[in-house]
C-alpha positions as CSV (number, residue, x, y, z in Angstrom):
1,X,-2.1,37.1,75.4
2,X,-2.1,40.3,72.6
3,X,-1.3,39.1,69.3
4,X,1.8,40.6,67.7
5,X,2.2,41.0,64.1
6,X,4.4,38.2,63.5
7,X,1.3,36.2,64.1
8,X,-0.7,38.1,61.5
9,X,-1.4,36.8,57.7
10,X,-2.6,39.3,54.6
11,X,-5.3,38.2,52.2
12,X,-4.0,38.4,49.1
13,X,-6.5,36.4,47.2
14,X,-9.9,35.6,46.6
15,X,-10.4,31.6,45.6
16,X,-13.3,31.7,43.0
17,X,-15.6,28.8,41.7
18,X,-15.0,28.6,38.2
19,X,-18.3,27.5,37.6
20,X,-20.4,29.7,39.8
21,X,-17.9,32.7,40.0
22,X,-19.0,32.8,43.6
23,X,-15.9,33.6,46.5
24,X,-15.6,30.0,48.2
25,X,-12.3,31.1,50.1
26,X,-9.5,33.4,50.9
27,X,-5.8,32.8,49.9
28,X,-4.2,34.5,53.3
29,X,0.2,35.2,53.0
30,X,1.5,34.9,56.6
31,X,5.4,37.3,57.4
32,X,6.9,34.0,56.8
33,X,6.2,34.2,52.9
34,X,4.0,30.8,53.4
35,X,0.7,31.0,51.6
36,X,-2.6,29.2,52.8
37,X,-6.2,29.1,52.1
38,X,-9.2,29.3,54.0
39,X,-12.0,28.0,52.9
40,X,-15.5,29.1,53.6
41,X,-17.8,25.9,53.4
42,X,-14.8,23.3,52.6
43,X,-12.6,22.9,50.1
44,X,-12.7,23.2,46.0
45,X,-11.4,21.8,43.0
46,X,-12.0,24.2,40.1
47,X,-11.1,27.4,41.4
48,X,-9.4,30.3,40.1
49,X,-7.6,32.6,42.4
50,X,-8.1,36.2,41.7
51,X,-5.8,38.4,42.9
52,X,-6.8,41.4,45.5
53,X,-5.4,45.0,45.8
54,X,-3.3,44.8,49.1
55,X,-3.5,48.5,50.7
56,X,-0.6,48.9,53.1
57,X,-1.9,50.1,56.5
58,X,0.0,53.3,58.1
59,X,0.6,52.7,62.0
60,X,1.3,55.8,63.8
């Protein structure tokens, strides 16, 4: 089965250890507008999310 877009979600967000400043996860925004981390090794308490630069992709 191909995957169509609709099924796709962005990263938009890094979610950063405020203590270590280390990357512990991804904030991902799916076409639906709902928003959901992932988390690399579990989840966090004291993060901060840093916003990423989203470049648009051309298709053609």
């Amino acid at each position: 089965m191909l995957e169509s877009e609709e099924d796709e979600a962005q990263a938009t967000g890094r979610l950063v250890d405020r203590a270590t400043g280390e990357t512990v996860g991804l904030i991902y925004q799916w076409s639906d507008g709902l928003m959901q981390p992932y988390w690399f090794s579990g989840a966090r308490d004291n993060v901060a999310v840093v916003g990423l630069d989203v470049v648009q992709r051309k298709s053609g």
